[in-house]
C-alpha positions as CSV (number, residue, x, y, z in Angstrom):
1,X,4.4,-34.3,23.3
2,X,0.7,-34.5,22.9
3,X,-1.2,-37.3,22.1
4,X,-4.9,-36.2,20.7
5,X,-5.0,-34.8,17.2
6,X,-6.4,-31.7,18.0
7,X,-3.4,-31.0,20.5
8,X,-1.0,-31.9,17.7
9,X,-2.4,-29.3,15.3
10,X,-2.8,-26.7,18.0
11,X,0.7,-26.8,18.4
12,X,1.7,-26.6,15.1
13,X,-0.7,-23.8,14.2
14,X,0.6,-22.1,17.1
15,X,4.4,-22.2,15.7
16,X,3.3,-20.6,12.7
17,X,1.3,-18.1,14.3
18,X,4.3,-17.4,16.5
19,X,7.1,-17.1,13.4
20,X,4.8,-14.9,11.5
21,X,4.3,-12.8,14.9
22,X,8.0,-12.5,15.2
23,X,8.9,-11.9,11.5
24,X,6.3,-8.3,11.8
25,X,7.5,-7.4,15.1
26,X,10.8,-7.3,13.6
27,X,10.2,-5.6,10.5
28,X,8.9,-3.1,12.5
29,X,11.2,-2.8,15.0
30,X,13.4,-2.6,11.8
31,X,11.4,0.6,10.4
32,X,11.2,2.5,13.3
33,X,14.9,2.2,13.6
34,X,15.3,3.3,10.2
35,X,12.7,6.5,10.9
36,X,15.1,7.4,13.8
37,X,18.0,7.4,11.8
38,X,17.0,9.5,9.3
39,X,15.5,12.0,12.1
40,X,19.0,12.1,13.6
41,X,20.7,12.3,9.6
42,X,17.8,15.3,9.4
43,X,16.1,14.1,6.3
44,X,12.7,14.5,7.1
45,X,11.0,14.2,3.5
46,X,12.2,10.3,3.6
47,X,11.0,10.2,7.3
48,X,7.6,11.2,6.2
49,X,7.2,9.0,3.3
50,X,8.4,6.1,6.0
51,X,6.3,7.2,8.6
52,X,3.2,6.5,6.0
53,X,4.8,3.1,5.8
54,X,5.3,2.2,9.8
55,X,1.7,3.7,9.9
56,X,0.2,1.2,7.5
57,X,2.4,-1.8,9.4
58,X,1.2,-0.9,12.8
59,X,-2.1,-1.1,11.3
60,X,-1.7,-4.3,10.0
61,X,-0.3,-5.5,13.2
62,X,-3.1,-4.4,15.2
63,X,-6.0,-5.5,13.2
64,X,-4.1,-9.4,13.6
65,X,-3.6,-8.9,17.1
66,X,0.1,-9.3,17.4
67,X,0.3,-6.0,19.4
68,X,-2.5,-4.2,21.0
69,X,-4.1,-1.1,19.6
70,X,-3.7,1.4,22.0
71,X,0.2,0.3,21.6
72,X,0.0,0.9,17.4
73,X,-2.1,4.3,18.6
74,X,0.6,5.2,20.8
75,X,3.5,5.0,19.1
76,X,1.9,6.5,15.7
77,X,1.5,9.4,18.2
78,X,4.9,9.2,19.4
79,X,6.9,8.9,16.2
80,X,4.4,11.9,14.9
81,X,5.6,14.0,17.6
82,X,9.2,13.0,17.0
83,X,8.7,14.0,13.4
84,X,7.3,17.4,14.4
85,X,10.0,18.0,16.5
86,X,13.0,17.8,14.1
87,X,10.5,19.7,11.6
């Protein structure tokens, strides 16, 4: 456990840093999944409107620095190409 005050509110700033980290990474992981599903189902008018939205939350994502932009850039260019594809 640490002892100085600043160590004490590192950690606990770091456990909400880390929940709120997960909780995005999640709901992406959870939209991307959903974008491939309806790739496979071959409705690609909902795909793009989701696309927009797994866009918007990479974005977010990298601008707060819980993933790395050229990972957002990369997979906006993957799931693009996916898209295109099926299209």
């Amino acid at each position: 456990m640490p002892r100085r005050r600043t160590s004490v509110k590192k950690t606990r700033v770091d456990k909400k840093r880390h929940l709120r980290n997960v909780k995005v990474k999640t709901d992406l992981k959870k939209s991307i999944k959903k974008f491939v599903s309806l790739l496979t189902a071959k409705s690609n008018e909902d795909a793009k409107t989701l696309l927009k939205k797994i866009y918007s939350q990479l974005d977010k994502a990298a601008k707060k620095n819980i993933i790395p932009t050229g990972l957002a850039s990369r997979r906006k260019s993957r799931l693009t190409l996916r898209l295109r594809k099926t299209a």
